[in-house]
C-alpha positions, 0 to 999 in steps of 0.5 A, spaced: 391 646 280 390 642 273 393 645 267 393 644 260 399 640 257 401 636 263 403 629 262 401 623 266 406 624 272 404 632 273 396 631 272 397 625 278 401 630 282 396 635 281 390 631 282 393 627 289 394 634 292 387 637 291 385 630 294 391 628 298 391 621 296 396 619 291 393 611 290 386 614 288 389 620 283 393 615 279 385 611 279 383 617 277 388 618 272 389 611 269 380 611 269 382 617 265 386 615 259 384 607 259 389 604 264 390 600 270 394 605 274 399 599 274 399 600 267 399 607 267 405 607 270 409 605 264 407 611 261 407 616 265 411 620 263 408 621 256 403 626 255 396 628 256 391 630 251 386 636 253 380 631 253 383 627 258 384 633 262 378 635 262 375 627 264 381 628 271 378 635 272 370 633 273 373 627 276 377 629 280 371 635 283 366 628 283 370 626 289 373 632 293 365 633 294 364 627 297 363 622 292 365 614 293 371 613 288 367 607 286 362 611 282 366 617 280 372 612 277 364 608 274 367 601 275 370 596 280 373 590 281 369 584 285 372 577 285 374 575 277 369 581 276 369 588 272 363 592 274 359 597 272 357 602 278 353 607 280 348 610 285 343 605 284 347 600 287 352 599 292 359 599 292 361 593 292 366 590 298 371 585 300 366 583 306 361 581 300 366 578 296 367 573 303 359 572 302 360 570 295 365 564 297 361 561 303 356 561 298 360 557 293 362 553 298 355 550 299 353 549 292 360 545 291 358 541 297 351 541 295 353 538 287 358 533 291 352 530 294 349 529 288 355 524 285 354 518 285 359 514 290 361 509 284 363 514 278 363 521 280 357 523 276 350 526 278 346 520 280 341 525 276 344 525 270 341 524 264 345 521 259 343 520 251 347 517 246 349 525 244 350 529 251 350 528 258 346 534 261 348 535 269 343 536 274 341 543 275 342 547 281 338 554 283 340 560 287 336 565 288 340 573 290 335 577 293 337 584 293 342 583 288 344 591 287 349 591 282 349 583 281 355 582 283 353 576 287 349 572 282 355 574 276 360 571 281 355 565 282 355 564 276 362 565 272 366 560 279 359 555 280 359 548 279 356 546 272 348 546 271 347 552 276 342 557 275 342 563 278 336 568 279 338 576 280 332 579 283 331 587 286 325 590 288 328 597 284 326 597 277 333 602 275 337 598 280 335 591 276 337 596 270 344 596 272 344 589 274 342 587 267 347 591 265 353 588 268 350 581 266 350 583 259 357 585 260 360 579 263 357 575 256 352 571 261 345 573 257 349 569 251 346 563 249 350 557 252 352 562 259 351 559 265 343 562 266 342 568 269 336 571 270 334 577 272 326 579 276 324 585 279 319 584 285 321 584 293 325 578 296 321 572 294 315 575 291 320 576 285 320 569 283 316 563 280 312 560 284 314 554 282 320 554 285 317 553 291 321 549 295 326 547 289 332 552 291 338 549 293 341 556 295 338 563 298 343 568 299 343 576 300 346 582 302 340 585 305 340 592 308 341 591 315 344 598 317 338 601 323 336 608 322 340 611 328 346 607 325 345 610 318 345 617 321 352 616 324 355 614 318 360 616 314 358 622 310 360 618 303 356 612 304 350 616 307 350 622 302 351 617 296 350 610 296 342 607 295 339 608 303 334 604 300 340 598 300 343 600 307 336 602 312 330 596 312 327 599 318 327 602 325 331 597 328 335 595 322 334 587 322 327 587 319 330 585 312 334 579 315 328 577 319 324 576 313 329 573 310 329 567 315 323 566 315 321 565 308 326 563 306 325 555 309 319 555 305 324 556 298 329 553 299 330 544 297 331 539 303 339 541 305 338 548 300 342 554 303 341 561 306 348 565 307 346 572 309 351 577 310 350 582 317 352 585 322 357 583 328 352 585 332 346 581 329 349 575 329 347 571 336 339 574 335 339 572 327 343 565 328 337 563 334 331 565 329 334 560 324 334 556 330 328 557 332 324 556 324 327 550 324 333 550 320 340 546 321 347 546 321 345 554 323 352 557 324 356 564 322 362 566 319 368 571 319 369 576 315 377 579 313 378 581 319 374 577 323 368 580 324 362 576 325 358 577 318 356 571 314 349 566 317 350 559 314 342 556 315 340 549 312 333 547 310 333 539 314 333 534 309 
C-alpha cells in the first residue's frame, strides 16, 4: 500500500509489490520526482512530498490496469531521443531504432556518391564568396506516429537533408509536431523538419515526384487474426489504426512498394520495417516492381525485419 510520508526507498517498495516490478516502480518513482531512476537512486532515501504521492498512486493504478509503461511514465527513449508519448502513437521499439540506423546507412551512402572524387565536396555544391550551401537530401517518413523516425533522421543525418514527417491522424500528427517542437527542429537553422497530414504519399507535394532520395516507414502490418492474439497492453492501448492495415496484414506494405518507385530519385531508398514472416513475399514484390539491390535486414535478435529496395539509376 502507498502511504503518506514514505520516502523514496518505501514508495518504490510500495509500488514494486502492487505491480511486482521492482525496475518499473523505480520508473514510476523517478518519473514522479523529476529523475532518471539511475539518478533517483542517489537520493533515495530522502523524503517524498504528499504531491508526488499522489502522481505514484495514479501512475502506479494506470499500469497495474494494463496500461504501456510508455504511457503512463508519458515519455521515452528512442535512440538520442526524449519523446513524448501517448495513445495516439505507438510505443516506440528497439526494432524501429534498427529501422532508423538502415536508414542512415542509405542516406550516408547516398551523400558519399554525391562527393566529388577530387576534393571530397558535393559535386553540386554550390559555392559563393559568403557560404557554401551542400546539396539537399530528402526523406519522407510515411506514417511517422510519434515521429520518432523523422526526428532521429534529422538530428544524426547528413547535412542538408530535409525530412518529411507525414500521418493520415490529424491528432497523431499533433503528438508528432509536439515532439518536433521539443527536440528544437522547428527553430530557424534546424535540420528541416516538416510535418504533413494526408495517407502515405498523398501527403505530400507533388513536386517531389520523383526527387526522394529516401522512403522509409514502420507501417501497420499486424493482420486482423494477428491482432486478436495480442497481448492485451498492445491491443487494449496502443492505436489499432497503427498496428492492423487490413485482413491479411500486408496491405500497407504493398502499397507502399508499389508507389514508392514512382517517388523516390534514381538510386533513392525505401526501408520498410516488417514482419519475419513477411519478408520473402514483400522482397519479391520489390523484385517484381522494379527495384535493385532489394535485400532484407535483421532486427537485435536476428529476426527478419527491415526491407532494403533501391530505385535503379
Amino acid at each position: 500500500m502507498i502511504v503518506d510520508g514514505a520516502n523514496g526507498r518505501q514508495l518504490v517498495a510500495s509500488v514494486a509489490e502492487r505491480l511486482r516490478s521492482e525496475a518499473e516502480a523505480r520508473w514510476i518513482v523517478g518519473q514522479a520526482v523529476g529523475l532518471s531512476p539511475t539518478t533517483f537512486f542517489g537520493v533515495i532515501d530522502q523524503p517524498v512530498s504528499r504531491s508526488v504521492v499522489d502522481v505514484v498512486r495514479e501512475m502506479t493504478e494506470r499500469r497495474a490496469g494494463g496500461e504501456p509503461l510508455q504511457y503512463v511514465l508519458g515519455e521515452w527513449s528512442f535512440r538520442r531521443l526524449e519523446v513524448r508519448v501517448d495513445c495516439r502513437a505507438l510505443v516506440p521499439r528497439p526494432e524501429t531504432e534498427v529501422v532508423v540506423e538502415v536508414a542512415l546507412g542509405e542516406l550516408r551512402r547516398m551523400a558519399r556518391a554525391a562527393e566529388g572524387p577530387a576534393t571530397g565536396r558535393a559535386t553540386s555544391r554550390v559555392t559563393s564568396r559568403a557560404t557554401e550551401t551542400a546539396p539537399t537530401l530528402v526523406a519522407v517518413d510515411l506514417g511517422t506516429g510519434s515521429g520518432v523516425i523523422a526526428l532521429s533522421l534529422a538530428v544524426e543525418g547528413p547535412d542538408g537533408l530535409e525530412v518529411w514527417a507525414t500521418d493520415v491522424s490529424g491528432e497523431t500528427l499533433e503528438l508528432a509536431r509536439s515532439n518536433v517542437s521539443a527536440a528544437g527542429l522547428a527553430q530557424p537553422g534546424s535540420a528541416v523538419v516538416h510535418v504533413a497530414e494526408g495517407s502515405w504519399f498523398d501527403a505530400l507535394p507533388e513536386a517531389l515526384v520523383g526527387g526522394l532520395q529516401l522512403v522509409v516507414s514502420n507501417p501497420p502490418y499486424i493482420s486482423e487474426a494477428e491482432w486478436a492474439e495480442l497481448d492485451p497492453v498492445v491491443r487494449d492501448h496502443e492505436p489499432r489504426l497503427a498496428l492492423v492495415p487490413g485482413a491479411s496484414g500486408a496491405e500497407a506494405l504493398e502499397t507502399l512498394i508499389d508507389d514508392a518507385r514512382r517517388w523516390l530519385a534514381p538510386g533513392g531508398s525505401l526501408v520498410l520495417e516488417l514482419a519475419p514472416h513477411q519478408a520473402p513475399v514483400m522482397a519479391a514484390r520489390a523484385e517484381g516492381a522494379g527495384y535493385t539491390g532489394v535485400g532484407v535486414q535483421t532486427d537485435l535478435t536476428g529476426r527478419d525485419r527491415i526491407l532494403v529496395a533501391r530505385r535503379p539509376r
